[in-house]
C-alpha positions as CSV (number, residue, x, y, z in Angstrom):
1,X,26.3,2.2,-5.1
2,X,25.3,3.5,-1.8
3,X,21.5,4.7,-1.0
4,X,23.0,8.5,-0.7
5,X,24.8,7.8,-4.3
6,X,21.4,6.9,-5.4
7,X,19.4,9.6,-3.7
8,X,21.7,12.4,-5.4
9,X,21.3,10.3,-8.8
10,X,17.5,10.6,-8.8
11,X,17.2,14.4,-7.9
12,X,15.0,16.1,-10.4
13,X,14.1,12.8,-12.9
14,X,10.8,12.3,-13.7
15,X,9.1,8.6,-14.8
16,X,7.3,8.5,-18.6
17,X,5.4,6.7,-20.5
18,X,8.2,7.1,-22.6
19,X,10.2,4.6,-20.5
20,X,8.0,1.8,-21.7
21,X,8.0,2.5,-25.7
22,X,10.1,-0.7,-26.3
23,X,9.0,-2.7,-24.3
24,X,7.3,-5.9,-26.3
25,X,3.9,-7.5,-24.7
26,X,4.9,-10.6,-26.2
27,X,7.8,-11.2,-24.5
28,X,6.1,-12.4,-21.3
29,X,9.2,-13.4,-19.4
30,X,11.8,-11.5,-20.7
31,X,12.4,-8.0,-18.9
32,X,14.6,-4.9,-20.6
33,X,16.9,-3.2,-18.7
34,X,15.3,-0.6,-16.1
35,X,16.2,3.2,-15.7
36,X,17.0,4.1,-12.2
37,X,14.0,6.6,-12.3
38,X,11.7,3.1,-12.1
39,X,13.4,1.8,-9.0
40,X,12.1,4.1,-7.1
41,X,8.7,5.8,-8.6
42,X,6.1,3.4,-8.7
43,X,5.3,3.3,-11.9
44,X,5.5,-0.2,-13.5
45,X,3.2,0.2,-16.2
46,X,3.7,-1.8,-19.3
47,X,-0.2,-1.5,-21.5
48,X,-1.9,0.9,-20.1
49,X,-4.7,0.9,-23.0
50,X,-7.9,0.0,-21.1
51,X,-9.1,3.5,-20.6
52,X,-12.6,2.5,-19.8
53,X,-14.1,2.9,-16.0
54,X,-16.2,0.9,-14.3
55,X,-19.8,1.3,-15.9
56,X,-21.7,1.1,-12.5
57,X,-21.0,3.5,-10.5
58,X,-18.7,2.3,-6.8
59,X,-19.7,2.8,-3.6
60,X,-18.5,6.5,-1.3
61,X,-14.7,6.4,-2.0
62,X,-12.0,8.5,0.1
63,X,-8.5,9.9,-0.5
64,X,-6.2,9.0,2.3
65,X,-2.7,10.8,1.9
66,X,-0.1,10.1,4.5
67,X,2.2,13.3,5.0
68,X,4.5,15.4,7.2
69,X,5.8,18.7,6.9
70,X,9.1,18.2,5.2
71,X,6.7,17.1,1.6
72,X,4.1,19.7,2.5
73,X,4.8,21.6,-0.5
74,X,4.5,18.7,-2.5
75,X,1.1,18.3,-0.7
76,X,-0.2,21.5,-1.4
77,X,0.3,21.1,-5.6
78,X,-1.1,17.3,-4.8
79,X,-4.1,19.1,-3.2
80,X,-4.5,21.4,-6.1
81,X,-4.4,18.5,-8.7
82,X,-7.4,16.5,-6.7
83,X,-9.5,20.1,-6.9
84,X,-8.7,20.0,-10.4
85,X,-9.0,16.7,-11.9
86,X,-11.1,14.6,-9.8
87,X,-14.6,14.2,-9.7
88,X,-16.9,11.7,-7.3
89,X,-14.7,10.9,-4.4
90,X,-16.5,11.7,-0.7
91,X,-13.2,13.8,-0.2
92,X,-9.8,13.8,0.7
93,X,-8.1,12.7,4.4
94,X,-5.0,13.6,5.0
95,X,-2.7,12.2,8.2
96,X,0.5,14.2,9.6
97,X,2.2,13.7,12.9
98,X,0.4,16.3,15.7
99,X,3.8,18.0,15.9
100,X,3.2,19.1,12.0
101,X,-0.3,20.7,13.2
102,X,1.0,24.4,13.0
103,X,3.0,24.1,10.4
104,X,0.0,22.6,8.1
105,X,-2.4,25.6,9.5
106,X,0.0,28.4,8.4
107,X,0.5,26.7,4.7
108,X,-3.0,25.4,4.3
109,X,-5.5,27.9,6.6
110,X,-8.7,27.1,8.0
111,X,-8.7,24.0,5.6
112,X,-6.8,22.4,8.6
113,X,-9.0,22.9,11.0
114,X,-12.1,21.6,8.8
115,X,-12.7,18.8,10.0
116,X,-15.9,18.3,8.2
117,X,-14.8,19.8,4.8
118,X,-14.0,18.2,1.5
119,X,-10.3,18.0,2.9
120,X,-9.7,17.1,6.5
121,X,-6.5,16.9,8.4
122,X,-6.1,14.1,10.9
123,X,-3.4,13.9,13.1
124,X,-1.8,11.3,14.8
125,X,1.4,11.3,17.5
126,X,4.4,10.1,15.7
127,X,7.4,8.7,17.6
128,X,10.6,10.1,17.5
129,X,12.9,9.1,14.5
130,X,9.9,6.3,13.4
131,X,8.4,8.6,10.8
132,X,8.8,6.2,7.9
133,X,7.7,2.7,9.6
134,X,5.0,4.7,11.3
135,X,3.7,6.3,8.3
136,X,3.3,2.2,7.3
137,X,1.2,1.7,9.9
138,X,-1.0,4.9,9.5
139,X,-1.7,3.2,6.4
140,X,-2.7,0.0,7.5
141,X,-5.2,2.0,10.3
142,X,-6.6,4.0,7.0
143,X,-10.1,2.9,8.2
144,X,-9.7,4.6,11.6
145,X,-8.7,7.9,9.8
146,X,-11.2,8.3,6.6
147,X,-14.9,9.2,7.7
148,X,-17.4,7.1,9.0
149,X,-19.4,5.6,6.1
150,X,-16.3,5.3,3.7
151,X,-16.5,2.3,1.0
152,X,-13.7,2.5,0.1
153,X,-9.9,4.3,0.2
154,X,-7.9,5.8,-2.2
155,X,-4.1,5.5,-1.3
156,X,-2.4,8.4,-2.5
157,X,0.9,10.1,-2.1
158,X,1.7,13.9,-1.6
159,X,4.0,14.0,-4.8
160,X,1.5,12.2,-7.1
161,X,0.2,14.8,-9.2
162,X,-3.1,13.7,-11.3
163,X,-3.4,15.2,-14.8
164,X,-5.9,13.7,-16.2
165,X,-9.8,13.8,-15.0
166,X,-10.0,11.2,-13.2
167,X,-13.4,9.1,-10.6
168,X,-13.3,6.0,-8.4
169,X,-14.4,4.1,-11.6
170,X,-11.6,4.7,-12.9
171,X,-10.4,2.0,-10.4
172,X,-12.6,-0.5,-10.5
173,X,-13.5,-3.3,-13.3
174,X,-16.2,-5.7,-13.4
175,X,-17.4,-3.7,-10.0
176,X,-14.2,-4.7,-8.3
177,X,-11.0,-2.4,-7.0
178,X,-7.6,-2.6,-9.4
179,X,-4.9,-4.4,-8.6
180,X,-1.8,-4.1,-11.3
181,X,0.8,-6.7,-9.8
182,X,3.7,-8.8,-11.4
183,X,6.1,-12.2,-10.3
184,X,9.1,-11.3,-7.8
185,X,11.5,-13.1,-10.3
186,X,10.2,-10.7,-13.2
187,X,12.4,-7.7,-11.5
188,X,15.2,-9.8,-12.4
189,X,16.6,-9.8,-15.4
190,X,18.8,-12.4,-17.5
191,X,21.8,-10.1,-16.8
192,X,21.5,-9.8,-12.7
193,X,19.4,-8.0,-10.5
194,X,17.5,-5.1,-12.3
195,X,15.2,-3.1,-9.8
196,X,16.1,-3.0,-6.4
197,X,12.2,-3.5,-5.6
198,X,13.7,-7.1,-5.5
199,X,14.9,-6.8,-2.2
200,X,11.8,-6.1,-0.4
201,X,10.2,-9.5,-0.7
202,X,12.4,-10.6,2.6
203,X,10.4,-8.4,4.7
204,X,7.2,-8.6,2.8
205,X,7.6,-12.7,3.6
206,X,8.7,-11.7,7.0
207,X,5.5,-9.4,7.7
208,X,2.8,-11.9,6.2
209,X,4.3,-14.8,8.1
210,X,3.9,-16.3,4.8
211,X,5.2,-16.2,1.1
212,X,4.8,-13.8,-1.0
213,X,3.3,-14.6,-4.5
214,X,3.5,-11.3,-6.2
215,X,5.0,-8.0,-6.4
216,X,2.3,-5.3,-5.5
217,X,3.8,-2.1,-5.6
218,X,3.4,-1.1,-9.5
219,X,1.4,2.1,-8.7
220,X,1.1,3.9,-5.6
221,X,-2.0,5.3,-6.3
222,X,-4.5,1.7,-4.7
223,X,-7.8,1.5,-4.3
224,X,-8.8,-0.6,-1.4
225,X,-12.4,-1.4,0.7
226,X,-13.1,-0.1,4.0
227,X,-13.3,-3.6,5.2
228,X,-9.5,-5.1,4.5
229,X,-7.7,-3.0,7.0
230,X,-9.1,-5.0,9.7
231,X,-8.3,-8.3,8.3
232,X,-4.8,-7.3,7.3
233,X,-4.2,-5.9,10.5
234,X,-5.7,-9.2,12.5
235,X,-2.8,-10.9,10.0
236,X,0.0,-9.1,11.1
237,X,-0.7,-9.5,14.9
238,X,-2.0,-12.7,15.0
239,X,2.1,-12.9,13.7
240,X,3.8,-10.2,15.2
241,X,1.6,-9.1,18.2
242,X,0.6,-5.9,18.9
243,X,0.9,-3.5,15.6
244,X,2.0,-0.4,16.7
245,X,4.9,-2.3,18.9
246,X,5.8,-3.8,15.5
247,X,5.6,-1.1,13.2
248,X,8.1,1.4,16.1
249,X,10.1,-1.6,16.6
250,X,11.2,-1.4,12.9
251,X,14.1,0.1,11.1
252,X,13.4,3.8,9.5
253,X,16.4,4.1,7.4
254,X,17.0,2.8,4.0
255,X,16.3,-0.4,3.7
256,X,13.3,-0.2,5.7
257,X,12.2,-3.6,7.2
258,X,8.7,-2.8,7.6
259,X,6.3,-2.7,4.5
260,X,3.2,-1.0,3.1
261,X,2.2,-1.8,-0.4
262,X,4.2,-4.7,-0.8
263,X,2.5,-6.4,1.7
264,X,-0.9,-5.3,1.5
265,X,-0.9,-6.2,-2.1
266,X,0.3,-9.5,-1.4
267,X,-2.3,-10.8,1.9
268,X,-4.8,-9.6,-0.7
269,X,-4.0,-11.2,-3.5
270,X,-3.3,-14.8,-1.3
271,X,-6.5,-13.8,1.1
272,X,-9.1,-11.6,-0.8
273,X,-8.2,-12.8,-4.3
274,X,-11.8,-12.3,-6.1
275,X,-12.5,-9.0,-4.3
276,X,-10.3,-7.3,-7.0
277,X,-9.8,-7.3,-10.4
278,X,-6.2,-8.1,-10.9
279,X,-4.2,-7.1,-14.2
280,X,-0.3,-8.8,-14.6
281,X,1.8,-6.0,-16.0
282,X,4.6,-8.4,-16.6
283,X,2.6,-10.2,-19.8
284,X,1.9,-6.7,-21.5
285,X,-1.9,-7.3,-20.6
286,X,-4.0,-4.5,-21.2
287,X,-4.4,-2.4,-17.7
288,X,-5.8,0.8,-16.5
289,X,-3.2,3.5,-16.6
290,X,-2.3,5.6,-13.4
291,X,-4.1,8.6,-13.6
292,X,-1.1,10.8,-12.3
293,X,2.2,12.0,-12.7
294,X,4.6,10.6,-10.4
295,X,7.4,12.1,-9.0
296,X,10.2,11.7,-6.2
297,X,9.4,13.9,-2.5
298,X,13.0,12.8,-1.4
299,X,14.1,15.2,-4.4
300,X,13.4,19.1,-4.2
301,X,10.6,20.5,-6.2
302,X,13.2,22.1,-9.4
303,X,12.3,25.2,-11.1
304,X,11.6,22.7,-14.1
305,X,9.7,20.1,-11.4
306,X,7.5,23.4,-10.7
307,X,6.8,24.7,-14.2
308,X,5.8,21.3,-15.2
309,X,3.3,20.5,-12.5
310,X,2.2,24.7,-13.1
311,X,1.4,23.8,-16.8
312,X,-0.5,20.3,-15.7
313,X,-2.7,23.0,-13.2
314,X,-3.1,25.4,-15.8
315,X,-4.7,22.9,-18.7
């Protein structure tokens, strides 16, 4: 099956909790069959029972969204679901290409041009036909984009919709930031292949200059300190040379050979191992659960997409 097969396959489907009502904890090693829907929505959680936050409270904490115009109104419900449900965060920082600049003004208003209000557009110049590898390395440059005095950052995505009230504690145990991970060979099954997230550990190795150890992208909602971006960065030049050279130089289309949370899961977990709190979803371990609702920006926002993320608002 081709990726534009796939694409029209996804459309519309939505990832559940539901998905993971067989699943047995005690089976450590043995992995059921995936839906497509989990191949590509983050969502790989598998005991999502420890609902309690951090007791002490975290240090100032910022939501960084990467966007562009084409997901803008997945941005705006996204936006509306932060103003809702979450409490205790500095604010929100959202990143777009300059060229989306207008077209953010006459959807969002004066909120744009804010630059010191709760949410702030930042803009950056985004090279032609790059937008996906670039968007990569916005993320690795979030501490050049969040406000000065930022603790940490809150990776977020413009069609993650929270539903549930939800504060930086909720991402932090024993006064450390979450990380929910699993082994590479876990996304294989006995029968074959069984998630294509499988194929990204090539370029994850390939980016590190070093192997992998884990799979990082489980959520896509990540907590992170303002200090690791510079680190991770000094890591990826001290292998490839200069970033933004590196990130361009990469390929945009599906498969993309340049990574985000793959990788920045994985430096930190071989790196800056005791700065988080780390939770292996692949044992059935108790985790925290993803306080959101993802869904798919490559699909259009359905009448039943809509109503759904309407009734989340309206609770």
């Amino acid at each position: 099956m081709d990726f534009l097969q796939l694409e029209d396959i996804l459309v519309g489907i939505l990832l559940t909790s539901d998905d993971f009502a067989g699943w047995n904890p005690t089976h450590s090693k043995r992995l059921r069959k995936m839906t497509i829907t989990e191949i590509n929505v983050p969502n790989h959680m598998s005991n999502p029972t420890d609902l309690t936050p951090n007791p002490n409270p975290v240090g100032r904490c910022e939501i960084f969204i990467v966007s562009y115009w084409k997901d803008f109104p997945w941005l705006e419900l996204c936006l509306k679901s932060i103003q809702k449900f979450c409490r205790g965060f500095s604010g929100v920082t959202v990143a777009i290409p300059s060229r989306d600049l207008e077209d953010a003004a006459n959807r969002f208003g004066q909120t744009v041009m804010d630059t010191c209000g709760w949410i702030k557009f930042k803009d950056y110049f985004e090279v032609e036909g790059k937008g996906m590898v670039q968007h990569m390395e916005i993320m690795a440059r979030a501490d050049e984009f969040v406000p000065h005095g930022t603790e940490y950052v809150l990776h977020h995505d413009s069609d993650g919709i929270f539903n549930v009230p939800t504060t930086p504690e909720d991402f932090f145990r024993n006064d450390k930031p979450v990380y929910l991970y699993r082994t590479w060979e876990s996304l294989t099954g006995h029968d074959g292949v069984v998630s294509d997230c499988a194929q990204w550990r090539e370029p994850t190795d390939a980016q590190l200059g070093f192997p992998s150890e884990i799979y990082a992208m489980c959520v896509n909602t990540q907590m992170m300190p303002i200090w690791f971006y510079q680190h991770y960065r000094h890591c990826l030049e001290s292998v490839h040379g200069d970033l933004h050279k590196y990130f361009i130089s990469g390929k945009n289309s599906f498969a993309q050979n340049r990574m985000d949370f793959t990788a920045m899961g994985a430096y930190a977990h071989k790196r800056w191992h005791g700065a988080f709190a780390w939770y292996d979803v692949e044992n059935g371990q108790p985790h925290p659960r993803d306080p959101k609702r993802s869904f798919w920006s490559h699909g259009s926002i359905t009448p039943e997409i809509r109503a759904e993320i309407e009734s989340i608002l309206s609770v």
